[in-house]
NUBA-976901 format. One record per residue (C-alpha): residue in three letters; x, y, z. Coordinates in Angstrom, 2 decimals, decimal comma, always signed. Example, Ala and Ser with C-alpha at 12.3 -4.5 7.8 and 13.67 -1.06 7.14 Angstrom:
<recs>
[ALA; [+12,30; -4,50; +7,80]]
[SER; [+13,67; -1,06; +7,14]]
</recs>
This chain:
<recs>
[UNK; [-98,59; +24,31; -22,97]]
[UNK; [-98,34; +25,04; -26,88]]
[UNK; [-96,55; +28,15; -27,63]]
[UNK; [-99,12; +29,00; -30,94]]
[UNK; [-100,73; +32,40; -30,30]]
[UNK; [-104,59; +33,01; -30,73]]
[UNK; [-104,87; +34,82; -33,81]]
[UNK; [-101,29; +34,37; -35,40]]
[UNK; [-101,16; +36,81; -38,61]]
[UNK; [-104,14; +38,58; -39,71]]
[UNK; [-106,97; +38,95; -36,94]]
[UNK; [-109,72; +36,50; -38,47]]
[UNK; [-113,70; +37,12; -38,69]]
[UNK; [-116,13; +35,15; -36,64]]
[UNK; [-119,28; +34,23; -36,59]]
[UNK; [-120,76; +31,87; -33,50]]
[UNK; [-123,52; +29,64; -33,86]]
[UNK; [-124,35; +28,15; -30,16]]
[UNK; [-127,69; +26,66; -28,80]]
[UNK; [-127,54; +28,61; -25,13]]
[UNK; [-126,26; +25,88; -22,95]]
[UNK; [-123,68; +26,47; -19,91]]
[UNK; [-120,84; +25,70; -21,91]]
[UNK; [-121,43; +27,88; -24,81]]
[UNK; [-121,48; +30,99; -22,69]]
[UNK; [-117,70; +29,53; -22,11]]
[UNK; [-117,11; +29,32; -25,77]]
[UNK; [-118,83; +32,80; -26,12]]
[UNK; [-116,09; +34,23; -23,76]]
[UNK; [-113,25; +32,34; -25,06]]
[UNK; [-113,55; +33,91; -28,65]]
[UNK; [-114,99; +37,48; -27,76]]
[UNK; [-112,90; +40,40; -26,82]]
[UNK; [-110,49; +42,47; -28,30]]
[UNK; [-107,49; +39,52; -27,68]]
[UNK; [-109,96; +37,43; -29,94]]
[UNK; [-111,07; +36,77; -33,34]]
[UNK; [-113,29; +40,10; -35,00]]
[UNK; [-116,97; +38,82; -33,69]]
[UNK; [-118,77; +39,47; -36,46]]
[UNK; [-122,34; +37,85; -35,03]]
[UNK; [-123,86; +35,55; -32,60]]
[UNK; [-126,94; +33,40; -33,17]]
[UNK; [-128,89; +31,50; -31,02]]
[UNK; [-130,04; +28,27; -32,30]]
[UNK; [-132,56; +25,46; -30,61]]
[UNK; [-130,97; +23,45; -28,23]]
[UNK; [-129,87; +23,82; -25,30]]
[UNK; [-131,98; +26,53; -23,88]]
[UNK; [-135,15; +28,33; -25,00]]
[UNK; [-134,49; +31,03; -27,23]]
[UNK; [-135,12; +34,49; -25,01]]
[UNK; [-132,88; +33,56; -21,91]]
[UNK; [-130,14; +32,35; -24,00]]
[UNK; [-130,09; +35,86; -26,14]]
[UNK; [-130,47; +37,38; -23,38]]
[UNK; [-127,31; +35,82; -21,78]]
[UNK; [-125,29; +36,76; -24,96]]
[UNK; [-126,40; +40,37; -24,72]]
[UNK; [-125,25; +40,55; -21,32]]
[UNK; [-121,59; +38,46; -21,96]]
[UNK; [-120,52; +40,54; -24,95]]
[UNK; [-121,59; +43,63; -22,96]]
[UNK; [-119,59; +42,81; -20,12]]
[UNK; [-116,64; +42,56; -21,96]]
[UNK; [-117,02; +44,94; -24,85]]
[UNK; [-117,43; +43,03; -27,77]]
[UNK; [-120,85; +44,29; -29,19]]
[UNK; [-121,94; +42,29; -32,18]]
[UNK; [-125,87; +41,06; -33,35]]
[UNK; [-127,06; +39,06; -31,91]]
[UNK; [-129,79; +36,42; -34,11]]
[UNK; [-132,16; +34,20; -32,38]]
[UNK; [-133,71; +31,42; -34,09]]
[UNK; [-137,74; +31,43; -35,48]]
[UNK; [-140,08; +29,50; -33,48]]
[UNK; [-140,25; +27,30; -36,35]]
[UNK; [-136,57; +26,71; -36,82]]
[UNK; [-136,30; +23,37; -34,78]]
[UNK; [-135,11; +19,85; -35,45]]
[UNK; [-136,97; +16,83; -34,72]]
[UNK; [-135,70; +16,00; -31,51]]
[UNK; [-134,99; +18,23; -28,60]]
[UNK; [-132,64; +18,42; -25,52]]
[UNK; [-134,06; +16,69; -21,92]]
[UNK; [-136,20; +19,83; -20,50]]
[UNK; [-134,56; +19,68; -17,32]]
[UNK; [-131,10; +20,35; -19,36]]
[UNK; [-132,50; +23,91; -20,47]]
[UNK; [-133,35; +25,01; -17,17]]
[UNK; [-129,55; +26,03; -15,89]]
[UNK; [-129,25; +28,47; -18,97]]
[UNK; [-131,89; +30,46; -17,40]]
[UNK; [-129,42; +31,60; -14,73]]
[UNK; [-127,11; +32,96; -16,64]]
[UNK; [-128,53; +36,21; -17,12]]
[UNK; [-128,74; +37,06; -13,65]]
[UNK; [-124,83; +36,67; -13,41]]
[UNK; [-124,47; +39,71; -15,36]]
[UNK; [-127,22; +42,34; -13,69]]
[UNK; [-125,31; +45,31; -14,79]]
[UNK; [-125,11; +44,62; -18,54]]
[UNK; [-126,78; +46,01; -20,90]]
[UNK; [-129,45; +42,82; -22,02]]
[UNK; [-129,83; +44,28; -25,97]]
[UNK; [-127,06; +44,74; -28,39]]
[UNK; [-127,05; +46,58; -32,48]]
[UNK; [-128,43; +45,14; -34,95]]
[UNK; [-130,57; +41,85; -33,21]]
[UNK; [-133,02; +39,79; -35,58]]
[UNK; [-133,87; +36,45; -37,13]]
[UNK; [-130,85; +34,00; -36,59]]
[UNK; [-130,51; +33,39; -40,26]]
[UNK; [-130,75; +36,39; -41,81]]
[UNK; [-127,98; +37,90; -39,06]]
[UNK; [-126,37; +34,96; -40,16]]
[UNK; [-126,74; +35,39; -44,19]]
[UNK; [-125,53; +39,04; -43,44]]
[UNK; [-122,69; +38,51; -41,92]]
[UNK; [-121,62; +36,24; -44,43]]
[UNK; [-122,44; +38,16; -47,10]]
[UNK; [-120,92; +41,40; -46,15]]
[UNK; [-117,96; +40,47; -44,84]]
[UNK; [-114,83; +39,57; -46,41]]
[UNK; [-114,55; +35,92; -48,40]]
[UNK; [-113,05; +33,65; -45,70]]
[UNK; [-115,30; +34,45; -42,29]]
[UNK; [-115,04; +31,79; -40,03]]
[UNK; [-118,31; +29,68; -38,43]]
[UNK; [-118,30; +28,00; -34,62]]
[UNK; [-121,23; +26,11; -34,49]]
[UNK; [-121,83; +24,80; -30,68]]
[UNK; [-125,25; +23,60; -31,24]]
[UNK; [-127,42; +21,92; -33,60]]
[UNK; [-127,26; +22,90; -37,04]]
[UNK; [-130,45; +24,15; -37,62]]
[UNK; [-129,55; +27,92; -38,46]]
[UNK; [-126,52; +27,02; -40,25]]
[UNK; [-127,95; +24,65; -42,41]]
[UNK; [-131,15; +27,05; -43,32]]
[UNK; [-128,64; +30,02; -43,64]]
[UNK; [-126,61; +27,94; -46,85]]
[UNK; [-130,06; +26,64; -48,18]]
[UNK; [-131,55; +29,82; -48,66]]
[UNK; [-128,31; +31,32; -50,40]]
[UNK; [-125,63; +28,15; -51,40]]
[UNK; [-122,90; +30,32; -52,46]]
[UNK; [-122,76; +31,61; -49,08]]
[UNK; [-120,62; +28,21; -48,27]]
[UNK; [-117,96; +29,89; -50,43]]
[UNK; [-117,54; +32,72; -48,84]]
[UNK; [-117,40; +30,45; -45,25]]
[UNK; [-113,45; +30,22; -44,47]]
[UNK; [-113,04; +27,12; -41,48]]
[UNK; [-116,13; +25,99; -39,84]]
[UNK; [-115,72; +24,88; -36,82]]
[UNK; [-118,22; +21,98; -35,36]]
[UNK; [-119,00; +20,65; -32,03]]
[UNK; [-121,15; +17,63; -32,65]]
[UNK; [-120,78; +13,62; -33,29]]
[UNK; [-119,42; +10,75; -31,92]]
[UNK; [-116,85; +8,75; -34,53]]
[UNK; [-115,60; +6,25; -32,61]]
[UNK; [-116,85; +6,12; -29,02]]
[UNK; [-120,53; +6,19; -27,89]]
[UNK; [-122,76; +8,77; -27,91]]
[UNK; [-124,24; +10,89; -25,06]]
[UNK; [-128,08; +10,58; -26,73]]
[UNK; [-130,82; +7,88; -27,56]]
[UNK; [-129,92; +5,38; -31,09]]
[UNK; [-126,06; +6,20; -29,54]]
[UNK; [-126,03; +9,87; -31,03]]
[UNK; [-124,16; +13,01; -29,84]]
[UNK; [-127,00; +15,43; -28,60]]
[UNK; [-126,34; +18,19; -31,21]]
[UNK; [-126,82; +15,94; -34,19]]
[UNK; [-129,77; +14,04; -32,39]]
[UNK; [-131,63; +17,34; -32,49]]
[UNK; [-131,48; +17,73; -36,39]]
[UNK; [-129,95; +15,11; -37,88]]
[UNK; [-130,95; +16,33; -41,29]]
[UNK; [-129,00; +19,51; -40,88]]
[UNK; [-126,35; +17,93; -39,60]]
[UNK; [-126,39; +15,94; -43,04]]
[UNK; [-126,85; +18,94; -44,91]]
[UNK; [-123,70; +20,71; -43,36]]
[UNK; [-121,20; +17,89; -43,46]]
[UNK; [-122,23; +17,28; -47,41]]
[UNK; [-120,93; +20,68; -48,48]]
[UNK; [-117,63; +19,42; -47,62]]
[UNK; [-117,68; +17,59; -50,98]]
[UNK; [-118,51; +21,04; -52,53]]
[UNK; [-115,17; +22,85; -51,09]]
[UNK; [-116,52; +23,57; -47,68]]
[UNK; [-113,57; +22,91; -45,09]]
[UNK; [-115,05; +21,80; -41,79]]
[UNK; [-113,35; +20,67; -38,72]]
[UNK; [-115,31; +17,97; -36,84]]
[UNK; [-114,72; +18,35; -32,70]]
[UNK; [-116,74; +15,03; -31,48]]
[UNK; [-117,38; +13,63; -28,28]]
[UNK; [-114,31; +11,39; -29,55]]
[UNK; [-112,37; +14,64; -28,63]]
[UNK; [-114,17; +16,41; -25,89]]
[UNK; [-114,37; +12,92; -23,33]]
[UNK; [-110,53; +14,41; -22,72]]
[UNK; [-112,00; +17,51; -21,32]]
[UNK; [-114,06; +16,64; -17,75]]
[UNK; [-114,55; +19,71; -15,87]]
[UNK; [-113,58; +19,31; -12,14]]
[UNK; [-114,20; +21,69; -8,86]]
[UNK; [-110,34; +22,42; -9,27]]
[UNK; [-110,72; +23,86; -12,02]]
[UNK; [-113,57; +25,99; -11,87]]
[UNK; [-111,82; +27,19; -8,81]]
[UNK; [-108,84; +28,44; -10,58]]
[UNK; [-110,88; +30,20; -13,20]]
[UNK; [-112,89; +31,59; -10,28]]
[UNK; [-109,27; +32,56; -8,76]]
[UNK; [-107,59; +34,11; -12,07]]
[UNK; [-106,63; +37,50; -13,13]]
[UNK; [-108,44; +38,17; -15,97]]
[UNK; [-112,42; +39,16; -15,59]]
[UNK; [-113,28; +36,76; -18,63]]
[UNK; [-112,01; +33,80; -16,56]]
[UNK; [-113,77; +34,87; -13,42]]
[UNK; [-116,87; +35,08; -15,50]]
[UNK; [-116,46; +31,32; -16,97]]
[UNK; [-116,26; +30,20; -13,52]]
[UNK; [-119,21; +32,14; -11,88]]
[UNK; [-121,19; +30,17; -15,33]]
[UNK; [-119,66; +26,96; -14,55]]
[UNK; [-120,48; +26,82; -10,77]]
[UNK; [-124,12; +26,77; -12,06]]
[UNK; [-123,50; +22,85; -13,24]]
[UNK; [-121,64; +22,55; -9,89]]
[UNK; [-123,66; +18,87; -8,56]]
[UNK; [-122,73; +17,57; -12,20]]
[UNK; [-119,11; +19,03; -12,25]]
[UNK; [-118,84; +16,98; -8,56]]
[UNK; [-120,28; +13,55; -10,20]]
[UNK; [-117,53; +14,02; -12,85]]
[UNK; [-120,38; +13,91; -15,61]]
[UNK; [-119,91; +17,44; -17,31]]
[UNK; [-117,10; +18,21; -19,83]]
[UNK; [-116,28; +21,21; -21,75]]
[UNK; [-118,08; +20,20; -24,73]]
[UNK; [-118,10; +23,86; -26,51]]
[UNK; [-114,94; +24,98; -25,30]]
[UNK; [-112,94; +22,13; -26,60]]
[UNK; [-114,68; +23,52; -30,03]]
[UNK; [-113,32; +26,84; -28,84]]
[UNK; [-110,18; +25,93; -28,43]]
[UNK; [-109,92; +23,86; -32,30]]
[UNK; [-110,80; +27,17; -33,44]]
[UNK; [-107,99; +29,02; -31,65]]
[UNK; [-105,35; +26,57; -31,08]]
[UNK; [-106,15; +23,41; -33,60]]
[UNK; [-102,47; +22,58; -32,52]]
[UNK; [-103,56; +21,40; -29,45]]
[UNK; [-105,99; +18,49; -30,81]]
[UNK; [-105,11; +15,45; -32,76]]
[UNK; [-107,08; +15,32; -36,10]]
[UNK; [-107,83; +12,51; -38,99]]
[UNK; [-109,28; +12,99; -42,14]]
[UNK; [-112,17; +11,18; -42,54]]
[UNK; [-115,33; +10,42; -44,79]]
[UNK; [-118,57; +10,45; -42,39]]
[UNK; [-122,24; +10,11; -42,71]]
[UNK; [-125,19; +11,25; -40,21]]
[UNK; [-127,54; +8,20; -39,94]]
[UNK; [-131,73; +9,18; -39,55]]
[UNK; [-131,26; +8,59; -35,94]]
[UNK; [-128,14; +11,47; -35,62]]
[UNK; [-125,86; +8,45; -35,59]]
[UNK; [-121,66; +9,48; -37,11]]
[UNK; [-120,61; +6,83; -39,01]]
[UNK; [-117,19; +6,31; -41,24]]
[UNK; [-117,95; +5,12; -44,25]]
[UNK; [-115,80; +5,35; -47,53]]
[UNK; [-119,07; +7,37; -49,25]]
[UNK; [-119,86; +9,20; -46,46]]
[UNK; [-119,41; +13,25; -46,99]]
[UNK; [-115,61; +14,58; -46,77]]
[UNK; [-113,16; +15,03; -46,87]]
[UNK; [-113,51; +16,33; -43,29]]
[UNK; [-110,71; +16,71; -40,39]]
[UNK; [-111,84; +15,60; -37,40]]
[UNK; [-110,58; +15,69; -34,05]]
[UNK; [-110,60; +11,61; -32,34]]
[UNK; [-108,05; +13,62; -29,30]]
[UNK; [-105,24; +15,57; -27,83]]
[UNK; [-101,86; +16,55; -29,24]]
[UNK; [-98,83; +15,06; -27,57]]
[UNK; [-98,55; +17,15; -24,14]]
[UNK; [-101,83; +19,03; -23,76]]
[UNK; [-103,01; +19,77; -20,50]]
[UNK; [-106,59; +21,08; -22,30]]
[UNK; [-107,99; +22,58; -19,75]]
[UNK; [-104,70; +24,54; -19,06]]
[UNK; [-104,96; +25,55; -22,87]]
[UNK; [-108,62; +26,94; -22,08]]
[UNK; [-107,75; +28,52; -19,02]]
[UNK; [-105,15; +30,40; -20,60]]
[UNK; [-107,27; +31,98; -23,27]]
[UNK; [-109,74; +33,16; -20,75]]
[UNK; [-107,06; +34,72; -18,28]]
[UNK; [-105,73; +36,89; -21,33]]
</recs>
């Protein structure tokens, strides 16, 4: 297990950018808390669930372990082109119900990208983005104001597939199918200074959840790991048919402990169709993550942060 400490030095700003799905309420818990980086805001994009169920879900998570912070859902018009499978945003809607005894509305909750465009604008030069889901909010949030991207520090990005097939239709990773535009939009502000790190599929296929391991978060001290696991048994037929990996976490854990992933610098572009492709005029320079570091049990890296 690597030795590097979450949050070596100075305790960084956050903000998280997730789409709802199981997964980012595993992402959500990794980074929040007092052990974690200063959660500055949470928005809610399109994606992975409909908007009120997976605010709602936030609201109750950062109650339930004391990490208040606004919480920004995303307008009924703020959407990409495509959309995740319906039957996909129907787990999300469980989540709440894990958490009856937290409070389900937090300070300060509005429009995704003005909570967003706040945070980045009143907090200090060098607050860092996790973006879990599409990039619908992010990209409308630098749009509206494009020197916000300076005062971004790392931005961290779950989405793509570099060199190994993708998990949607034209062989695109979900996120980017949904708004392939934005996803263009965000990766071409690299060229203008913006320093992203790329977590693809080509990175995440090395994290499968399995029943073991849900068990052992189910079975751990801490309440934040207990919490992941009660979230995680809700995918529990596709954990048992080995098709569901921790997609957001493995962003999670880039942002936390980047020592534990192997990363190239690349040039990329995002095709019509959500499609990554290298190409020597493609946007960059960007570091992204194609695996593991020498030695990394992942999962044991993840499990770790949530049994602080």
């Amino acid at each position: 297990m690597l030795a590097m400490a979450v949050g070596c030095g100075a305790r960084r700003s956050l903000i998280l950018d997730h789409d709802g799905a199981i997964d980012d309420y595993v992402a959500l818990l990794m980074v929040a808390g007092a052990d974690g980086p200063r959660l500055r805001a949470v928005t809610i994009s399109f994606g992975g669930c409909d908007a009120e169920p997976a605010a709602d879900a936030t609201r109750r998570i950062l109650a339930a372990v004391g990490a208040p912070a606004p919480v920004g859902v995303h307008a009924p018009s703020l959407r990409g082109k495509n959309e995740f499978p319906a039957a996909w945003r129907e787990t999300c809607r469980q989540v709440p119900k894990l958490f009856p005894a937290a409070a389900s509305r937090g300070p300060g909750d509005a429009d995704a990208v003005a909570v967003l465009g706040r945070a980045l604008d009143e907090g200090r030069r060098g607050i860092d983005i996790l973006a879990t889901g599409p990039l619908t909010n992010l990209a409308a949030a630098f749009r509206e104001d494009p020197p916000r991207a300076g005062r971004a520090g790392r931005v961290v990005i779950l989405g793509g597939a570099v060199r190994v097939p993708g998990n949607a239709p034209a062989g695109a990773e979900y996120n980017f199918f949904v708004d392939p535009d934005a996803a263009a939009y965000v990766l071409s502000l690299a060229g203008r200074g913006l320093a992203i790190d790329l977590v693809p599929l080509d990175a995440t296929n090395q994290f499968p959840v399995t029943p073991r391991f849900v068990d052992r978060l189910l079975g751990a001290r801490g309440g934040k790991a207990r919490h992941a696991g009660r979230i995680l048994k809700l995918s529990a037929e596709s954990i048992a048919k080995s098709e569901y990996y921790l997609w957001d976490g493995a962003a999670a854990l880039a942002l936390l402990r980047p020592g534990a992933l192997s990363f190239a610098t690349l040039r990329l572009e995002v095709t019509p169709e959500g499609r990554t492709v290298e190409s020597p005029a493609g946007h960059g320079p960007i570091r992204v993550a194609l695996g593991l570091a020498p030695g990394v049990e992942p999962l044991d890296e993840v499990r770790a942060i949530l049994d602080r």
